[in-house]
C-alpha positions in Angstrom: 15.8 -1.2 6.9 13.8 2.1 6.9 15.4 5.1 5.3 15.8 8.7 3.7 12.3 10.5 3.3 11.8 13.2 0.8 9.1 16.0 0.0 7.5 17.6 -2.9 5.5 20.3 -2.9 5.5 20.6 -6.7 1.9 20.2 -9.0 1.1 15.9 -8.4 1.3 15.9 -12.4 4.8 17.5 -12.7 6.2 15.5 -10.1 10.1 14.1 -10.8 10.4 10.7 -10.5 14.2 9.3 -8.9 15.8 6.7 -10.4 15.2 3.0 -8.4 17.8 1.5 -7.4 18.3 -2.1 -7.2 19.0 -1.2 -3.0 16.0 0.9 -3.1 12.2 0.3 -2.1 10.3 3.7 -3.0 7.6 4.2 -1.2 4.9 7.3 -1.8 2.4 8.9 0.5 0.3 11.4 -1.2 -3.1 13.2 -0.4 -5.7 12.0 -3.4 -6.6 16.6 -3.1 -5.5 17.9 -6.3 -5.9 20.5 -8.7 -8.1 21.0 -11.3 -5.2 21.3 -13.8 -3.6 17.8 -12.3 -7.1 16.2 -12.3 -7.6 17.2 -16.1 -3.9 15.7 -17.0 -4.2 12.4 -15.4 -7.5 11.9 -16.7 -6.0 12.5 -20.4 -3.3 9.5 -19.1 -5.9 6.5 -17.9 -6.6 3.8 -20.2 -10.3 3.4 -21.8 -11.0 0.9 -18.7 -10.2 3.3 -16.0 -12.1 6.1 -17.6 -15.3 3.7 -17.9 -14.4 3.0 -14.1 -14.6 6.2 -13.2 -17.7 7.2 -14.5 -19.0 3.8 -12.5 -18.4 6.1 -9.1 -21.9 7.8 -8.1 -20.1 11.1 -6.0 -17.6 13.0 -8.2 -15.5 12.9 -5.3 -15.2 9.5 -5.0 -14.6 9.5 -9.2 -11.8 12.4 -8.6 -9.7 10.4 -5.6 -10.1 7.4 -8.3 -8.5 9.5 -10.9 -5.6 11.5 -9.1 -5.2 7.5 -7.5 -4.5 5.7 -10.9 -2.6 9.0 -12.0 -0.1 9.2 -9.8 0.5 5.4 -9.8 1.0 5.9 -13.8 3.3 9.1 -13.6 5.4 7.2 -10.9 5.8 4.3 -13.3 6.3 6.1 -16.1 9.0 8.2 -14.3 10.6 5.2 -13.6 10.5 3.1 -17.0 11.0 6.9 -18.8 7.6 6.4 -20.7 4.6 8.5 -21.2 2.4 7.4 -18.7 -0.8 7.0 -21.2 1.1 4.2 -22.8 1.6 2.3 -19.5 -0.5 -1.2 -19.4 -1.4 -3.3 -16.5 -2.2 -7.0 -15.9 -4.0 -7.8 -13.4 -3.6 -11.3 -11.2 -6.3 -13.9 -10.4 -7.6 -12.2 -6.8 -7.0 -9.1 -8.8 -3.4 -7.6 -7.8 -2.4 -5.1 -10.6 1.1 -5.4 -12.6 2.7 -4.1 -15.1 1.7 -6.1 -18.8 5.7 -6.1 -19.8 9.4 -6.9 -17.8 11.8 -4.5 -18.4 15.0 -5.9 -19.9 14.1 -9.4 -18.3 12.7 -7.7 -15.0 9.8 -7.0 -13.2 9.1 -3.3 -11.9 7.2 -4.7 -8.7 4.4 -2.3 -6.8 1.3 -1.8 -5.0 -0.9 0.8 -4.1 -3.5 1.4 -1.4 -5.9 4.6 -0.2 -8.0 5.3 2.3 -10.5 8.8 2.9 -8.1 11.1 1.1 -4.9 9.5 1.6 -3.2 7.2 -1.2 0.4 5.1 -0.4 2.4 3.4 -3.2 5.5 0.6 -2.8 8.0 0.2 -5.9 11.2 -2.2 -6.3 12.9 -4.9 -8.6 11.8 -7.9 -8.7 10.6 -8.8 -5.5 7.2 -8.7 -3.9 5.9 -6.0 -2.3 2.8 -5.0 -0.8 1.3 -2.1 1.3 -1.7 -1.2 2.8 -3.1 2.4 5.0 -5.8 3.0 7.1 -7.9 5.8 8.7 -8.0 5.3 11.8 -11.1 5.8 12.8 -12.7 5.3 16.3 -14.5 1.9 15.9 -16.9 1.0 19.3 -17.3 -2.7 18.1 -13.5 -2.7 17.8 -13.9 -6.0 19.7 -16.5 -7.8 17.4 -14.5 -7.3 14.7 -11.3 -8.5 16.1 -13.3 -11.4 17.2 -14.5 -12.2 13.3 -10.4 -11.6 11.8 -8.0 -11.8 14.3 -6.6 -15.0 16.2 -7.5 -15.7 19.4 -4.0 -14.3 21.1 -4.6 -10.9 19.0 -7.9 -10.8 20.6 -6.7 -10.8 23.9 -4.2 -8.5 22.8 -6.9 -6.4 21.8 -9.0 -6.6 24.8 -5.8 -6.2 27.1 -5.6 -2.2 26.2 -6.8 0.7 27.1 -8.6 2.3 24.6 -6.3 4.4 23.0 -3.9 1.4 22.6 -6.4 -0.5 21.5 -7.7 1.4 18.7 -3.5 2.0 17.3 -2.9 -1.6 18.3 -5.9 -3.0 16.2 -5.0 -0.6 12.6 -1.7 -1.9 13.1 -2.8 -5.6 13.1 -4.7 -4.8 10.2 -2.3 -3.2 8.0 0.4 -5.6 8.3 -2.1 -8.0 7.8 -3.5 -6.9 4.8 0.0 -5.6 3.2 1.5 -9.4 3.5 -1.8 -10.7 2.0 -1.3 -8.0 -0.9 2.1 -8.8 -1.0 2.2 -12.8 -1.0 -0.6 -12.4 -4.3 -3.4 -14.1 -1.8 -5.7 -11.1 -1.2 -8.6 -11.1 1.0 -8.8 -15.2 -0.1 -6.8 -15.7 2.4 -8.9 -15.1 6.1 -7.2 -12.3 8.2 -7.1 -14.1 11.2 -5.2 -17.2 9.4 -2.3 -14.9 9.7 -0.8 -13.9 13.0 1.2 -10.5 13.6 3.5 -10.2 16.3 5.3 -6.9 16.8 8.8 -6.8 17.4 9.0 -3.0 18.3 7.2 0.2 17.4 8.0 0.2 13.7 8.6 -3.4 12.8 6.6 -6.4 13.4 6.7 -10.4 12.3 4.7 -13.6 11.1 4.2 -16.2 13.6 3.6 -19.1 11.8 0.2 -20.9 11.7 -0.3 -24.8 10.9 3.3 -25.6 8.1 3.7 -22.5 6.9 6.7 -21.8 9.0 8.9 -21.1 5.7 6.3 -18.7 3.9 6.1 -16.7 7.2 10.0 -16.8 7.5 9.8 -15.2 4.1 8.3 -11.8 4.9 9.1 -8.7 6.7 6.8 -6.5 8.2 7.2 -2.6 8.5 5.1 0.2 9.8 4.7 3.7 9.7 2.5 6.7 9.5 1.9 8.5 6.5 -0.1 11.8 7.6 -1.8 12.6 11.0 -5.1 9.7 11.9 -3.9 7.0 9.1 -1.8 4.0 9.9 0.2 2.2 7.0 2.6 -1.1 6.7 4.3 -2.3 4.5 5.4 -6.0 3.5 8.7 -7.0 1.4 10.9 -10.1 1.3 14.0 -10.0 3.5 16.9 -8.2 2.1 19.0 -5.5 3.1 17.1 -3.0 0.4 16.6 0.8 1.8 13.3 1.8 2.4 13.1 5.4 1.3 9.8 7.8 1.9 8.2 10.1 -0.2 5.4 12.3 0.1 3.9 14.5 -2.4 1.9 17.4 -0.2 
């Protein structure tokens, strides 16, 4: 179920992290705009990879959303385990979904992250997969080709069916929850978008239709949606369970 939201105006490296509760999915919507002082700090936390990695980046502002990115995804963790966030260490899985290197006491801190333009979203919870995905929502004029290349054929005449305002909300919809069940099922982009098929339920929730025998693994999932900021679209994908969604977002 969705739930609380919370703000924080305070410096992105000084934020408080609440405890997670085994109820709880966190989720964190932040602007990747920060200070000069919060850029320096998190840049002192990455690892030797992430630093190389950011160099890699050809505009600096491209380099700096990078940094305040994989910053505030380490002061959140670190928050939550009580750790420095420099010593945090990820793994990464084989269609390259990050994790943390090390269970806590026999459990797993599950996340994921996405950003898009200057906007960055985070999901955190115990032990069961998670994943979460936002996008600007930007007008697109071959909205139509490219529901044609990933959607199925009943999305694409979903698409087609709507005025253009519709359409363009109704298309970043499909994609989200599309891409946040892919993220959180461990599949990636291996997985074609349009061999999974979205069917919304209402105006914040939507469902898996099951394609071919995967009736089970679609049964498994629950789809969520919401809007982080003005222009972006953002869903979210968890196992079913009574766990409380609750919002942040760090302005």
């Amino acid at each position: 179920m969705l739930g609380r939201q919370t703000h924080s105006n305070k410096g992105k490296s000084a934020l408080l992290t609440p405890p997670l509760l085994d109820s709880d999915i966190q989720v964190w919507c932040a602007s990747l705009e920060a200070s000069l002082w919060d850029l320096t700090s998190f840049t002192d936390q990455l690892s030797a990879d992430e630093k190389i990695r950011a160099e890699r980046f050809h505009f600096t502002r491209d380099r700096d959303r990078y940094i305040i990115g994989r910053g505030l995804l380490r002061a959140l963790l670190g928050g939550y385990l009580q750790r420095d966030p420099s010593d945090i260490k990820f793994n990464y899985g084989a269609y390259g979904k990050p994790a943390l290197a090390d269970k806590v006491n026999g459990r797993a801190l599950e996340f994921n992250l996405s950003n898009s333009n200057d906007m960055v979203v985070y999901i955190f919870n115990w032990d069961d997969p998670v994943g979460i995905d936002i996008e600007y929502a930007h007008p697109m004029k071959d909205m139509d080709d490219f529901a044609l290349q990933f959607f199925t054929p009943d999305e694409c005449a979903l698409i087609r069916s709507l005025p253009m305002e519709q359409k363009q909300k109704t298309f970043f919809k499909l994609w989200t929850c599309k891409e946040a069940y892919l993220k959180a099922n461990g599949s990636g982009l291996t997985t074609p978008l349009n061999q999974v098929e979205v069917s919304f339920t209402n105006e914040d929730a939507a469902s898996l239709i099951p394609l071919g025998n995967d009736h089970e693994q679609t049964m498994r999932w629950r789809l969520e949606l919401f809007t982080p900021a003005g222009g972006y679209q953002a869903s979210l994908a968890r196992e079913e369970s009574q766990k409380l969604v609750v919002f942040h977002k760090l302005i």
